[in-house]
Residue frames as a rotation matrix with the C-alpha (Angstrom) as fourth column:
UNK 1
-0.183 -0.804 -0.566 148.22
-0.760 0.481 -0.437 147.04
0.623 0.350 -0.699 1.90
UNK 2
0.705 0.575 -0.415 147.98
-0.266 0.757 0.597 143.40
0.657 -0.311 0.687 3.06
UNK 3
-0.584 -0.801 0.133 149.57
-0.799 0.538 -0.269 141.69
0.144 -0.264 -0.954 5.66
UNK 4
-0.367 0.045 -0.929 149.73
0.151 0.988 -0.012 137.46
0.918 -0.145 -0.369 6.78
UNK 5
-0.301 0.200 0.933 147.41
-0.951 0.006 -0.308 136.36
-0.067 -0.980 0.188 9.11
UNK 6
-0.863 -0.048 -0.502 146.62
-0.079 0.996 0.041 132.90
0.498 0.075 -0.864 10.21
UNK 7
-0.054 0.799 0.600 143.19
-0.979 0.077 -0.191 131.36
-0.199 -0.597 0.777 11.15
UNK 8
-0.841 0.130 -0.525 141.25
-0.033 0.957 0.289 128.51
0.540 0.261 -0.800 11.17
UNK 9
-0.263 0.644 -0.718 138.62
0.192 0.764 0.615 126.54
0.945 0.024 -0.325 13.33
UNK 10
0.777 0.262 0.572 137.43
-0.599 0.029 0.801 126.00
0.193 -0.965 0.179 16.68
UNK 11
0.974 0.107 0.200 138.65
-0.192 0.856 0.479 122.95
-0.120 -0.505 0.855 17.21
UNK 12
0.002 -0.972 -0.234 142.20
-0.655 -0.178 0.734 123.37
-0.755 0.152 -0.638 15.07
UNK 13
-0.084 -0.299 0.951 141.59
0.597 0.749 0.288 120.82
-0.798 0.592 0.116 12.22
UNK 14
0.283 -0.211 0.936 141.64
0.925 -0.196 -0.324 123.26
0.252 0.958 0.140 9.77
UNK 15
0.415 -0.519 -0.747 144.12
0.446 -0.600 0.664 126.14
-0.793 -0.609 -0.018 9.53
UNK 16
0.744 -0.087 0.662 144.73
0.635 -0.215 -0.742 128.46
0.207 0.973 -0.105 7.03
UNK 17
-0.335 -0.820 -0.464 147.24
0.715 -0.542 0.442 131.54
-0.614 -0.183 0.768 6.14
UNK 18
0.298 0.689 0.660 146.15
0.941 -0.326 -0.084 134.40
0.157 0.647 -0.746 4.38
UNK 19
-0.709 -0.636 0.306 147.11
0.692 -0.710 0.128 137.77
0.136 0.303 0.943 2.69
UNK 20
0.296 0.953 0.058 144.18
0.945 -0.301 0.127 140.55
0.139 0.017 -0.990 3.74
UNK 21
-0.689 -0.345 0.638 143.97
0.410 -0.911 -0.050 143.48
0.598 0.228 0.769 3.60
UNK 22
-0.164 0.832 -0.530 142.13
0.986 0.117 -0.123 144.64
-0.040 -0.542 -0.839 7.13
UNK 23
-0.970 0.236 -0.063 141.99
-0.242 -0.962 0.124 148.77
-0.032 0.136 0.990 6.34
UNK 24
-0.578 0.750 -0.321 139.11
-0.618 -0.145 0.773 147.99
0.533 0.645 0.548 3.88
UNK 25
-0.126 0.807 0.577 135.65
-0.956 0.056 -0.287 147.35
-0.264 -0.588 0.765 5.26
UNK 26
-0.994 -0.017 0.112 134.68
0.003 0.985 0.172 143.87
-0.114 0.172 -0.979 5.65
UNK 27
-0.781 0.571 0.252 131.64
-0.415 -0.776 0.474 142.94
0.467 0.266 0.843 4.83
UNK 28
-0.917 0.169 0.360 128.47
-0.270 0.401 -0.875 142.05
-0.292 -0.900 -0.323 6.69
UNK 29
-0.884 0.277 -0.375 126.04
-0.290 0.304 0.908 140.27
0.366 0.912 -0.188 4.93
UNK 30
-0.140 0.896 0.421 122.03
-0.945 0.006 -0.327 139.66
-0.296 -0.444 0.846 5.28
UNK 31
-0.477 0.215 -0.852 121.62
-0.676 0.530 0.512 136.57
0.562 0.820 -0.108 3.48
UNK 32
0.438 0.807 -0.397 119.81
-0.518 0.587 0.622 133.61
0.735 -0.066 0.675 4.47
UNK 33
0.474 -0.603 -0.642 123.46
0.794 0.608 0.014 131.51
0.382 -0.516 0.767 5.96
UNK 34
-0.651 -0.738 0.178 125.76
0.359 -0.506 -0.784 134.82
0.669 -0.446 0.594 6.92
UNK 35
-0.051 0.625 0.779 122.65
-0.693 -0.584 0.423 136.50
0.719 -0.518 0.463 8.78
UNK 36
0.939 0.138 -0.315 122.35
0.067 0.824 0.563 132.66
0.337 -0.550 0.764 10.60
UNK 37
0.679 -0.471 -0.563 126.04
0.638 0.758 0.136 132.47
0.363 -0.451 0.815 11.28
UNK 38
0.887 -0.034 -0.461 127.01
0.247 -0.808 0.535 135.82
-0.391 -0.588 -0.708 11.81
UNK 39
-0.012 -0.980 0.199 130.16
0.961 0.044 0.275 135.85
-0.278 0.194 0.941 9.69
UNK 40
0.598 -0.142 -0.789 132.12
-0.169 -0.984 0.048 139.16
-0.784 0.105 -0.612 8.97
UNK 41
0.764 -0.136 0.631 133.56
0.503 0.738 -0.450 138.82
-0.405 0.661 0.632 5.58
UNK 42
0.250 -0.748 -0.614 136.84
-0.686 -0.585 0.433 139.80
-0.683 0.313 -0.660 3.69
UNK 43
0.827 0.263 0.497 137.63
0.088 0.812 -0.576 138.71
-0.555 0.521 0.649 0.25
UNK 44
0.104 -0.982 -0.157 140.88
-0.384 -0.185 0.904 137.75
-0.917 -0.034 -0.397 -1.05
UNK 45
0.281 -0.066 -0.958 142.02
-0.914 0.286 -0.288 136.27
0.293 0.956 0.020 -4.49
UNK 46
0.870 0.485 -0.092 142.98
-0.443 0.849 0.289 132.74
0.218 -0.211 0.953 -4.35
UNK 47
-0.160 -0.985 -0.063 146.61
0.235 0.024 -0.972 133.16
0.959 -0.170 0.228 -4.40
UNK 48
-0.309 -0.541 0.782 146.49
-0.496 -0.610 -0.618 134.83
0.811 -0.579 -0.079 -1.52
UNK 49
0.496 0.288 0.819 145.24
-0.809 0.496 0.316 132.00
-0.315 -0.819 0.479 1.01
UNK 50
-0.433 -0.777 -0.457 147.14
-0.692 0.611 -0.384 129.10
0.578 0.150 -0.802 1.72
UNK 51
0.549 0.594 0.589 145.40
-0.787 0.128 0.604 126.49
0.283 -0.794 0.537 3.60
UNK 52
0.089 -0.727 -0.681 147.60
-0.664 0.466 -0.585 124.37
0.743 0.504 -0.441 5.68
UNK 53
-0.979 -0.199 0.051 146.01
-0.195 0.824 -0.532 122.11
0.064 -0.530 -0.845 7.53
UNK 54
-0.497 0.841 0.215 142.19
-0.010 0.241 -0.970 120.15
-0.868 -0.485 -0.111 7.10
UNK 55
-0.569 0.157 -0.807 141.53
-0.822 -0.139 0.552 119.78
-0.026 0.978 0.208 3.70
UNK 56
-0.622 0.560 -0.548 139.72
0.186 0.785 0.590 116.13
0.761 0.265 -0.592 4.36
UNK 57
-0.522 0.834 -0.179 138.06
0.681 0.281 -0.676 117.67
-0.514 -0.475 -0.715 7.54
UNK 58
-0.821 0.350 -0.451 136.05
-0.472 -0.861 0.191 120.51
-0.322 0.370 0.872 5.05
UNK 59
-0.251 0.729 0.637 132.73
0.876 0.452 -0.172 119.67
-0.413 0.515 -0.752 4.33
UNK 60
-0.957 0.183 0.224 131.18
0.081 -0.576 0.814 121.74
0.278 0.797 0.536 1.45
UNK 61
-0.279 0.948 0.152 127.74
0.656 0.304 -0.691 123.16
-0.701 -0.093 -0.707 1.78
UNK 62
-0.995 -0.030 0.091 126.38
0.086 -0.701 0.708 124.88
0.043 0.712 0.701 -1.78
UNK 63
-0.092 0.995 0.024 122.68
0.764 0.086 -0.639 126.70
-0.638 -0.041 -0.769 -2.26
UNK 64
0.517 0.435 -0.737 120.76
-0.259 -0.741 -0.619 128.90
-0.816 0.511 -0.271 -4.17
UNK 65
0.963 -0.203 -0.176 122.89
-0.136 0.193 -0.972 128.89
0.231 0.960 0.159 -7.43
UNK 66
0.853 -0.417 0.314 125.55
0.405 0.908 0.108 127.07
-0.330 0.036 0.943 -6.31
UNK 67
0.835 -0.429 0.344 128.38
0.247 -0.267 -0.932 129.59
0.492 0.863 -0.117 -6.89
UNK 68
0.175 -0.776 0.606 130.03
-0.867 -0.413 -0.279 129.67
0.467 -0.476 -0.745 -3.72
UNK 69
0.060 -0.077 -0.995 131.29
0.782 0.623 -0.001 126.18
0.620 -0.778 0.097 -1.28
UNK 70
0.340 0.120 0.933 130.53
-0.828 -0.432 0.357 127.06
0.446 -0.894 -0.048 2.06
UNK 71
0.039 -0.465 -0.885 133.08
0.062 0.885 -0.462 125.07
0.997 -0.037 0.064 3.35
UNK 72
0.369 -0.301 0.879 132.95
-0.798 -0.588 0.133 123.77
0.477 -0.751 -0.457 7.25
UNK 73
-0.443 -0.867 0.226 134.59
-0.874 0.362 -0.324 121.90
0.199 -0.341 -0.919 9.41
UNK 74
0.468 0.858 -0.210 133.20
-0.487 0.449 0.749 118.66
0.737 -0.249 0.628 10.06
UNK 75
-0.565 -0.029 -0.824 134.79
0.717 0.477 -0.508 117.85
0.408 -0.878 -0.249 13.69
UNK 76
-0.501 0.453 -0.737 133.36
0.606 -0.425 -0.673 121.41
-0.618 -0.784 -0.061 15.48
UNK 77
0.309 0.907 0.285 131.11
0.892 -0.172 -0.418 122.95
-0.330 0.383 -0.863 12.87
UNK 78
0.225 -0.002 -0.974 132.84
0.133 -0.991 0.033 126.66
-0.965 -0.137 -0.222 11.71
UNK 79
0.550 0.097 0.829 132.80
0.829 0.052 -0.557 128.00
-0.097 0.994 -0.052 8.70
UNK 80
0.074 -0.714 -0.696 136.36
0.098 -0.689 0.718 130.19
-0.992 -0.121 0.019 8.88
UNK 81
-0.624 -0.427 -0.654 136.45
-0.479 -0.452 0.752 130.57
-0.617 0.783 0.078 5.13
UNK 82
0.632 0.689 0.354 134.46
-0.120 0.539 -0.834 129.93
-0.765 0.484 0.424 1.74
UNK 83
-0.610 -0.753 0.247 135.42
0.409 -0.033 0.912 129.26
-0.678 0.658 0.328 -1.92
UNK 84
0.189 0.806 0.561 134.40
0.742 0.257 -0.619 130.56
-0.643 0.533 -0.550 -5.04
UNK 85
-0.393 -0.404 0.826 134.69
0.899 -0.359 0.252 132.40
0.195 0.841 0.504 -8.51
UNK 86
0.037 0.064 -0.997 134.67
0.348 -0.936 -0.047 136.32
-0.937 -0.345 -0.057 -7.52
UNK 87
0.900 0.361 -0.245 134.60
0.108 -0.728 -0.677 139.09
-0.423 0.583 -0.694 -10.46
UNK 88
0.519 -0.689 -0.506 138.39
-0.851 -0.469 -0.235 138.71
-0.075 0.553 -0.830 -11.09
UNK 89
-0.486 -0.375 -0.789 138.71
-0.106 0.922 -0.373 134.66
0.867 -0.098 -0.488 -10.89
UNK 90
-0.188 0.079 -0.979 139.05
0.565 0.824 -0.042 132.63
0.804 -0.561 -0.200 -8.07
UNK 91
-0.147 -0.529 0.836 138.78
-0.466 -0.708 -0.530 133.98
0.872 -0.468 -0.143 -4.74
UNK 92
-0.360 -0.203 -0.911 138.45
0.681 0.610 -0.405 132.88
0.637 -0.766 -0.081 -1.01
UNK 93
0.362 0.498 0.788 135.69
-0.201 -0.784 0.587 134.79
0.910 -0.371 -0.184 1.22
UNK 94
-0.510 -0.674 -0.534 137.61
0.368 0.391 -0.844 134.80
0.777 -0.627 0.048 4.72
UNK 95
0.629 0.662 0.408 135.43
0.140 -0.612 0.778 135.02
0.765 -0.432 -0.478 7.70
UNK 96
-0.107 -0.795 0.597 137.72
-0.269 -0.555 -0.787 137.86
0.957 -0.245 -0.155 10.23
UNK 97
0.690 0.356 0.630 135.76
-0.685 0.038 0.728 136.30
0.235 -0.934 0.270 13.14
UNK 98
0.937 -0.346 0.038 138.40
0.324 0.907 0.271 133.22
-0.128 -0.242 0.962 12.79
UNK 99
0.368 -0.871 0.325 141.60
0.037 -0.336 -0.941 135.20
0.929 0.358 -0.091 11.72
UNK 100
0.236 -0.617 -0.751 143.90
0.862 0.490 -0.131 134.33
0.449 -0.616 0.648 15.16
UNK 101
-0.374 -0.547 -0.749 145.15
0.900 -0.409 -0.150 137.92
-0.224 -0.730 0.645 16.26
UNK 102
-0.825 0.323 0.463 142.13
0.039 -0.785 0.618 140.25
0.563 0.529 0.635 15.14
UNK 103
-0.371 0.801 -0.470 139.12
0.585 -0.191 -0.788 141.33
-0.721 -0.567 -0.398 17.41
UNK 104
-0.431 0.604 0.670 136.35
0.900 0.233 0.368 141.64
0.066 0.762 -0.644 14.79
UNK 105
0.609 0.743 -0.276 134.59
0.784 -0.616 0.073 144.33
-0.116 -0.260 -0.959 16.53
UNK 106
0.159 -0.722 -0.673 137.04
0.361 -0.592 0.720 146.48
-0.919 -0.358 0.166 16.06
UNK 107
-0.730 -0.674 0.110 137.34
0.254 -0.118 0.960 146.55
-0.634 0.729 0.257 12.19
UNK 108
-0.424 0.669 -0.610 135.03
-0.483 -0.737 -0.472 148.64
-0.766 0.094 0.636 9.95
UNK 109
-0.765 0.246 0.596 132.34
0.314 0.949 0.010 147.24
-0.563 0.195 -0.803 8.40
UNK 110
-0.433 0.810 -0.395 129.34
-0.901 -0.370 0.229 147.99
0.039 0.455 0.890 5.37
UNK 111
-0.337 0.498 0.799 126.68
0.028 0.854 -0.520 145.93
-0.941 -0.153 -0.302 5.01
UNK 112
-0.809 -0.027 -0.587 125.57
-0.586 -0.023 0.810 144.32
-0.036 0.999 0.003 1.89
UNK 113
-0.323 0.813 0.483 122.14
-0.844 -0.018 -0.535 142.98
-0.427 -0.581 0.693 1.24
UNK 114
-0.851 -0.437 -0.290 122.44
-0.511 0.569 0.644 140.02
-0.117 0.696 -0.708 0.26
UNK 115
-0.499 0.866 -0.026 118.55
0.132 0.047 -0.990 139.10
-0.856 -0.498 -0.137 1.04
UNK 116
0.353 0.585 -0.730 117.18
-0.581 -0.474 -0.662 141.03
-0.733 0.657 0.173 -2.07
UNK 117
-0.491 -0.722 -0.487 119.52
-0.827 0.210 0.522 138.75
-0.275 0.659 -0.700 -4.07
């Protein structure tokens, strides 16, 4: 079951809200950008994030086939959340390293290989 947590940036220009569910394993990706930036992922539907503050500072970065926005800040550079069309719709990949009252290390984690992809 989910509960509301709030994240965002370094710097504070972008702040979000978000339903998660932190039981379930987040995940830790090889790819080319999560292996570079170290994010710990958790994916939500799009209802369930609310962003509510920094929509003009987001810059978008898209590769490979262009199905996700890697969206970061453009005053201090973090990338606290992505967008993009998940297996049931929309959804919002939330990275837990930004989530305000959670210590990452702490929450169980699989890894997914995104590399071979």
């Amino acid at each position: 079951m989910g509960q509301t947590h709030t994240g965002g940036c370094h710097c504070g220009a972008v702040r979000y809200r978000v339903d998660i569910d932190l039981s379930r394993p987040v995940t830790q990706c090889n790819c080319s950008i999560c292996s570079r930036t170290g994010t710990l992922l958790s994916f939500v539907p799009a209802a369930a994030f609310t962003l509510e503050k920094g929509e003009s500072s987001l810059t978008d970065y898209q590769f490979n086939r262009k199905h996700i926005h890697h969206l970061f800040c453009n005053v201090c550079g973090v990338r606290s959340f992505a967008r993009g069309q998940g297996p049931q719709g929309p959804m919002v990949a939330i990275n837990t390293r930004c989530l305000d009252d959670v210590d990452a290390a702490t929450l169980p984690v699989t890894h997914f290989d995104g590399k071979s992809r």
